[in-house]
Structures are given as structure tokens and as C-alpha cells.
C-alpha angles and dihedrals in degrees: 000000000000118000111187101198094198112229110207100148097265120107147008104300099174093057095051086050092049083051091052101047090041086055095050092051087054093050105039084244123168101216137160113206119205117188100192141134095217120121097211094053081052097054090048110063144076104237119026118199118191110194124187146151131195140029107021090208084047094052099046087043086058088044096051103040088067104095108262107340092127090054098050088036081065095036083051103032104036105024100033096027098216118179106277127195118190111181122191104328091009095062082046088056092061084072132101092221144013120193100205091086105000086254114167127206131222101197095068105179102143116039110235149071145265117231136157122281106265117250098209080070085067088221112152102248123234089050108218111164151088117279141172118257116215118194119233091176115038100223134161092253086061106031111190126240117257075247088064076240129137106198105159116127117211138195128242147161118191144138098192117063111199112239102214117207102206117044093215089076093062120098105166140000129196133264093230091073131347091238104066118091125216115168121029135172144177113188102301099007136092139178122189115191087203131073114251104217100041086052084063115185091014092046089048100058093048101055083050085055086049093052092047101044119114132164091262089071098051 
């Protein structure tokens, strides 16, 4: 298995690549792990992560400024449906909109927009901490307990939360407030609003389901 891990600039790469190799150590997985920018690594591979903090506008603006990577992420991602990851930032890329600088995106995969979190939720932004995750959607990536139960706790900083226009896409929400959406996911793709390798056990286990995912367990 190839995992192209895309470098744009934007996010701790080192720390997505010691999740994943901690992960494949977990699940016995036999996995070879590319960090690259180039469009054509991308567009030959079988899962595709695209990690990032930051500016949402500035993030998009160092994408797409790498000849065309947005094009091949859309050839990959829409028309080949390879396995896609976006974590932070990334997940907010897979948006049509984001408010904090009237940036739109050309790589619309999930229908929605990015705004700031709302002050009247009286919710510290940015957000840095450990929350609960509660499914919305059960999903391989985010097995449920014998208890029914989804009692991982994961870690994020953020100041943007993703509003998401069809409920369907949505996999988890925190337990800070029931508005603020964590996982998504539409067929191949995924978005996690937390960081893998902070959120340890929890993180870990995720990136092996990851690994593991295919189109037979959805």
C-alpha cells in the first residue's frame, strides 16, 4: 500500500508520518508512506492525507500554487475515488466556502462552509484541548463500543468549525457543544477536525482504520 502524505508547506508532517508508522506497527500493516508535492505521486497511490494548520485562505493560496495539484487532487480524489484524509485545515479545504477571508474553493467535495466559532457559544476560541467525540454516523473508521458507547477522547486546536449542509456527511460531533463538527465523510473521503498523533491511543487507531479502510466496510 502507497500513502502520499501532500507537502504544501502547511502542518506538522513529521508528526502525521510518526502516527502512521505507529499505526502500522499496531495493525501488522505493510505500508509505504511518501511525503511529496508533487502532482503526479499524488495521482499514483491508493490513500492520499492531506495534513495543515493555520489561515484557511493561506493554505488553499500554497495548494493551489503547486502546478496542477488541485487538478490531479479532483481527478484522484472525485473521479478515481481514491481513499482521501484531510486533517484540521485539510478537512476545512474540502469546503466550498470559508468566511474568515471570503475565500472560495475550487475543490468542492463536501457542500458547506468554514466560519468562526460563534461567541455567543461561549466556547474559548481557539479551541486547544481534549474533548469527547460522539458519533452521529456508526463507520468503520469509528467502531462503537459493545456498550453502544463512543468514549474516545481526541485532541484539537482550531479556531474555524465546518457547517456542514447535509447531515449525512456528518460522522461525530464534539462533546463541548453539539454544533460543532468533528469527522465528516462523503464515500471515499474523510475530515477530521482533531490531530492524530496528539489524540494517542485514540489517534492511532484511527490512522490503522484508515489504513485499513476500503469501500467493502462502508
Amino acid at each position: 500500500m502507497k500513502v502520499v502524505i501532500i507537502d504544501y508547506g502547511s502542518g506538522n508532517l513529521r508528526s502525521v508520518v510518526s502516527a502512521l508508522e505507529m499505526a502500522t506497527r499496531m495493525g501488522s500493516i505493510n505500508c509505504d508512506v511518501v511525503v511529496t508535492n508533487k502532482p503526479d505521486d499524488v495521482n499514483a497511490n491508493n490513500k492520499i492525507i492531506l495534513p495543515s494548520v493555520g489561515n484557511y485562505s493561506d493554505c488553499f493560496k500554497h495548494l493551489s500554487s503547486i502546478p496542477n495539484m488541485i487538478d490531479t487532487l479532483n481527478y484522484s480524489v472525485k473521479i478515481k475515488l481514491t481513499h482521501f484524509l484531510g486533517i484540521c485545515v485539510g478537512m476545512q479545504l474540502l469546503s466550498s466556502f470559508s468566511l474568515e477571508e471570503k475565500t472560495l474553493c475550487s475543490s468542492i467535495w463536501i457542500l458547506n462552509s468554514v466560519t468562526k466559532i460563534p461567541s455567543s457559544w461561549n466556547v474559548r476560541a481557539p479551541r486547544i484541548g481534549w474533548s469527547l467525540i460522539k458519533p452521529i454516523n456508526n463507520h468503520f473508521l469509528f467502531p462503537r463500543t459493545t456498550s453502544n458507547n463512543f468514549n474516545h477522547s481526541a485532541y484539537f486546536i482550531h479556531l474555524n468549525i465546518y457547517k456542514v449542509l447535509n447531515s449525512f456527511n456528518i460522522l461525530a460531533n464534539t462533546s463541548v457543544y453539539k454544533h460543532i463538527t468533528v469527522v465528516i465523510c462523503n464515500k471515499n473521503i474523510i475530515g477530521v477536525q482533531f490531530h492524530s498523533k496528539k489524540s494517542h491511543n485514540f489517534g492511532i487507531m484511527f490512522c490503522k482504520n484508515f489504513l485499513l479502510w476500503s469501500i467493502k466496510y462502508e
